[in-house]
C-alpha positions, 0 to 999 in steps of 0.5 A: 798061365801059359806053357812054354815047350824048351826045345833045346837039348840039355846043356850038360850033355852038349857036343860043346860041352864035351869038346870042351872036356876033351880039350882039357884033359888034352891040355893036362896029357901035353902038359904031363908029357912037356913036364917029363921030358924036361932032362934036370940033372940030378943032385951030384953033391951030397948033402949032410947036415950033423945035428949036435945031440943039444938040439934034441929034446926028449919027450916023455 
């Protein structure tokens, strides 16, 4: 049985696997800026509704 050495690092703690990390949080932060600076106007109308007492039911 023979043994073999593994000389490479860790993928986990790899330069590219944290470039990769960072270029996703990078996309949710432009992502939530691009978001917030969208100007929807605000509902101008009022709306209500008047529900008849029929429609309610108590519950005992």
């Amino acid at each position: 049985m023979q043994f073999t050495k593994k000389t490479s690092k860790d993928k986990i703690f790899s330069l590219s696997f944290f470039l990769k990390i960072l270029a996703v949080i990078f996309a949710i932060i432009f992502g939530f800026i691009i978001i917030n600076n969208i100007n929807l106007p605000a509902p101008v109308k009022q709306i209500e509704k008047t529900l008849p007492n029929e429609n309610f039911k108590t519950i005992k």
